[in-house]
N, C-alpha and C positions, 0 to 999 in steps of 0.2 A: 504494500500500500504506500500512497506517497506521502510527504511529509502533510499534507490538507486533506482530510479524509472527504472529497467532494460529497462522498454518499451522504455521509451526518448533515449537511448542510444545504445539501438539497433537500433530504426529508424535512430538517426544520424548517427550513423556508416556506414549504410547504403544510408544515404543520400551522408554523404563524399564521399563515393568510384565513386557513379554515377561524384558528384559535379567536382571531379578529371577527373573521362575521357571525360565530358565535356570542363574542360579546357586543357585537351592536346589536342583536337578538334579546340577548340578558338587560344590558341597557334597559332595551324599549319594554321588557319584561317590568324593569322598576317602575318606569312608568304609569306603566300600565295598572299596577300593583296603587301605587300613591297619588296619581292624579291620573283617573280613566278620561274622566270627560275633557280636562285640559290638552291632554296627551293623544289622544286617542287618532284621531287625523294624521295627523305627522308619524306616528308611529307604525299605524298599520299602512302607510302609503311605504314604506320600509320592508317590514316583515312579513305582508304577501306576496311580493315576488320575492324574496331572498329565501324565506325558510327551506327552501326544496334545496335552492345551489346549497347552504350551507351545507345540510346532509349530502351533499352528492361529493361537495367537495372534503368532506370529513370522511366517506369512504374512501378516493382517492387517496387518503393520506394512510388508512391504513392497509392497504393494498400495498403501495410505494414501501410503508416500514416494514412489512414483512418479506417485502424483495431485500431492503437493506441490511436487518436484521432478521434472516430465520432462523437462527439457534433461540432467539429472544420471545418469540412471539409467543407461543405457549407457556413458556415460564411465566413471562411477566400475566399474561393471562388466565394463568391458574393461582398468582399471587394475589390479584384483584378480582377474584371470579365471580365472587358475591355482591361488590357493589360494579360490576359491569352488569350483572344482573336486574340490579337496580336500576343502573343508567338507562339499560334495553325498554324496560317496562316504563320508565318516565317519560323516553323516547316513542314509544307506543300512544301514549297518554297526552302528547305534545301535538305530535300528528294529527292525532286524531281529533282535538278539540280544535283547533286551528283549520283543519278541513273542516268539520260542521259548520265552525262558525264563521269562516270562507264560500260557502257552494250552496247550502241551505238556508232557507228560510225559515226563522224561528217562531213558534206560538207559546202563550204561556209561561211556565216557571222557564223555559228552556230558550232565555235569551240571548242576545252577540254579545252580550257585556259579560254574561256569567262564563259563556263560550272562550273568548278572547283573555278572561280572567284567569280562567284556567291552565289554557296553555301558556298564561306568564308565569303561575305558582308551577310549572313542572319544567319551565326552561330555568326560571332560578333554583328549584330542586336539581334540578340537573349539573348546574351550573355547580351549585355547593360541593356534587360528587367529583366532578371534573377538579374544582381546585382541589379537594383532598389528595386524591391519586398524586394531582402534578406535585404537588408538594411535598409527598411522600416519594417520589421518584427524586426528587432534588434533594430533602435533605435525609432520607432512610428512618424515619420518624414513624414507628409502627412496624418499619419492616423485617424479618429476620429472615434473609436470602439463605439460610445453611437448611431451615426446610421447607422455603418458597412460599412464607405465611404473612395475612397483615393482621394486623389488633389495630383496632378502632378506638380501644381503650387509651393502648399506647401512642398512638396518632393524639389524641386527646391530651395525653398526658404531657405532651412533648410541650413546654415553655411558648417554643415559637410558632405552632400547628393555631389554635383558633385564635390569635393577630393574624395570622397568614390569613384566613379565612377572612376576616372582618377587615382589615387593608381592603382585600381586591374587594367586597360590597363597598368601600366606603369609596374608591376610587369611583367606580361603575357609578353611584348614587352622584356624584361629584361632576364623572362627565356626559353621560344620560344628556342634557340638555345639551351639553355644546352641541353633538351628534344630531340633536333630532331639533334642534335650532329654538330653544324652548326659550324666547327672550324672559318671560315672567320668572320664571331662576336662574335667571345669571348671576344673580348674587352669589348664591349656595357655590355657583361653580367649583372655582377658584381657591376656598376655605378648604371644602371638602375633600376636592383633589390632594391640594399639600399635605392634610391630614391623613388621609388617605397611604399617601409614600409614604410619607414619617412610621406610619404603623406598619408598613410592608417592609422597612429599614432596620426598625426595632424586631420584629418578628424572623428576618434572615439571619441578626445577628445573633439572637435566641437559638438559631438552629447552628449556627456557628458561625465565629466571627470573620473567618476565611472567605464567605463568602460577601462583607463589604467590602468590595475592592473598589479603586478608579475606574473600572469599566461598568461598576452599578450608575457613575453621573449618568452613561447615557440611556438608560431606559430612565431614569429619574429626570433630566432636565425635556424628553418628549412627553415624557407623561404631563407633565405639568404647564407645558407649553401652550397646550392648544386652550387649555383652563383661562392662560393668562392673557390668549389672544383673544378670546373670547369677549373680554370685560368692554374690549374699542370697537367700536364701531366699523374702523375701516376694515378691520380682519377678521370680523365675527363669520361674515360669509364665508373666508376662505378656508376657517377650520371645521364650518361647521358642511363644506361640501362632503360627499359622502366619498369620494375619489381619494379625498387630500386624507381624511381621516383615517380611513381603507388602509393608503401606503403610512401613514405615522403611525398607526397602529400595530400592522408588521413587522417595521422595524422597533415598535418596542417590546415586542417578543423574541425579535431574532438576538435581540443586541445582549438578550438574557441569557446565547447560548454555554455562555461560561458556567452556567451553573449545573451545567449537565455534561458537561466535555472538558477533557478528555474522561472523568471520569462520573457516573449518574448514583443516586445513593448515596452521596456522599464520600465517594471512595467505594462503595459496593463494584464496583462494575465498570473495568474498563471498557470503555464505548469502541474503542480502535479495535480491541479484539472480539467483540461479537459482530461488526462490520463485515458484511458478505464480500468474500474476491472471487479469481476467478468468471465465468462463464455469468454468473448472478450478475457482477457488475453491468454486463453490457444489456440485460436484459432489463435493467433497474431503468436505466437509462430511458432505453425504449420508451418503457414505460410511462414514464416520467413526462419523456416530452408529449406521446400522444394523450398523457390524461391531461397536461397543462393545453393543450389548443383545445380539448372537447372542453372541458371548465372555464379556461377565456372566453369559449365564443359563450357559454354560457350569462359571465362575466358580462359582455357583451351587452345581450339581453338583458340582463337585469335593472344595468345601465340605462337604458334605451326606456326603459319602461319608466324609471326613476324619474327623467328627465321629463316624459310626458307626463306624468302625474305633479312636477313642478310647475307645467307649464296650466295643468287644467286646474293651480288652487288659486289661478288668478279670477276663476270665473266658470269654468267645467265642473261635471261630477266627479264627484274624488273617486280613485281607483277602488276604493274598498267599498261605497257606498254602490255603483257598477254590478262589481262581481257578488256583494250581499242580496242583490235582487234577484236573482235569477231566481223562475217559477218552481223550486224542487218543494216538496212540502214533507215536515217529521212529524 
């Protein structure tokens, strides 16, 4: 292998981008959770075209890691087996309220608010189980790799495990509005975000102090960035585009890759060595690039739809209010 392991770096690249349109998901999930009626427009004009690419683009990424790593794949997912189980079933439960309350027409107790409501409490349950895992993959907090088990207790017990947890909600609640352009809390922005890192800073050094290094400034100075662009007037638009935020958001997932490389768990597991060579590599590759054109042009699309739907809240039917019509009856 060379001295750049491109495979580790393409997966995360890859894993970021998905990791991002999950959380402008989770995001509008807050939203939607603390201000329905305020929110409600701007968010679902988001998360009815996205929901589908995010999962499409979230299998592509596990697809790509188990070209990259397959000695890993089964390990790590017989380490996690119980809360991917969970994940599977929330994921079930996400789908499926977000298509009802998508394609049908509701009567009685079985509203769009209660509908829409629901698939936000199962994207932030979701969301909860995603940071555990990655935070347990970072700092081995729970894990005992000698016989492939996790304790939730021990997760729990870990100092810097629920700051981890309540950091990334306090960032999400903090940047929620710059993304979905929410001027009535711009205040909170800015506060919240800072507070937000400061707990994700305290929480990484809890799990150990190795990991504040000079290379945390830069997911800490984009995180906070788009917070503080927000507050002016002349660049509120351009953080709160969905393009700009998209690519700053990737990069403040990629720029984390030190906390998993060269080594994950903490020192568990060198990453160079469960790295697929050989005949793999080139099929990785392959892969990679034909799942990156079908998911761009996806990209694409979603784009396309985005832009029309900014165009129609000048005076058009909003995209959600459109697709809620349709004559299906429950």
């Amino acid at each position: 292998m060379s001295t750049i392991n491109w495979l580790f770096y393409i997966n995360f690249a890859i894993f970021a981008v998905f990791l991002t349109l999950f959380i402008t998901e989770l995001m509008g999930a807050i939203l939607l959770l603390l201000s329905y009626e305020q929110s409600r427009k701007r968010v679902l004009d988001h998360i009815i075209p996205i929901w589908e690419v995010t999962g499409t683009f979230a299998a592509f990424w596990v697809v790509t890691a188990d070209f990259a790593y397959p000695s890993m794949l089964i390990p790590v997912a017989s380490l996690f087996a119980g809360y991917i189980v969970v994940f599977l079933i929330l994921l079930v439960a996400r789908n499926a309220s977000i298509s009802f309350a998508e394609y049908i027409t509701k009567h009685g107790w079985l509203d769009e608010r209660k509908l829409y409501q629901a698939y936000a409490i199962c994207t932030l349950l979701i969301g909860i189980v995603v940071v555990m895992i990655l935070s347990a993959i970072v700092s081995g907090a729970g894990v005992d790799l000698s016989n492939l088990s996790f304790s939730v207790t021990g997760w729990l017990t870990n100092p810097g495990s629920v700051p981890y947890l309540f950091g990334v909600l306090v960032i999400g609640v903090g940047l929620a509005p710059v993304f979905y352009g929410i001027d009535e809390l711009r205040r909170i922005t800015l506060p919240l975000t800072v507070i937000g890192v400061a707990i994700e800073a305290g929480a990484l050094f809890l799990y150990a102090s190795t990991f504040l290094t000079w290379t945390f400034l830069v997911p800490v100075l984009l995180t906070i960035l788009p917070a503080a662009l927000y507050q002016l007037s002349r660049t509120a638009s351009i953080v709160s585009n969905k393009v700009v935020f998209a690519v700053v958001g990737s990069l403040i997932i990629f720029s984390q890759t030190y906390l998993v490389y060269p080594t994950a768990f903490h020192g568990g597991i060198g990453v160079d060595a469960v790295t697929t060579t050989g005949p793999m590599v080139s099929a990785f590759l392959v892969l990679s690039v034909a799942g990156l054109v079908i998911v761009g042009l996806l990209m694409i699309f979603y784009m396309a739809v985005i832009g029309r739907s900014n165009r129609a809240r000048g005076g058009g039917a909003p995209v959600g209010a459109t697709i809620t019509s349709r004559p299906q009856q429950l």
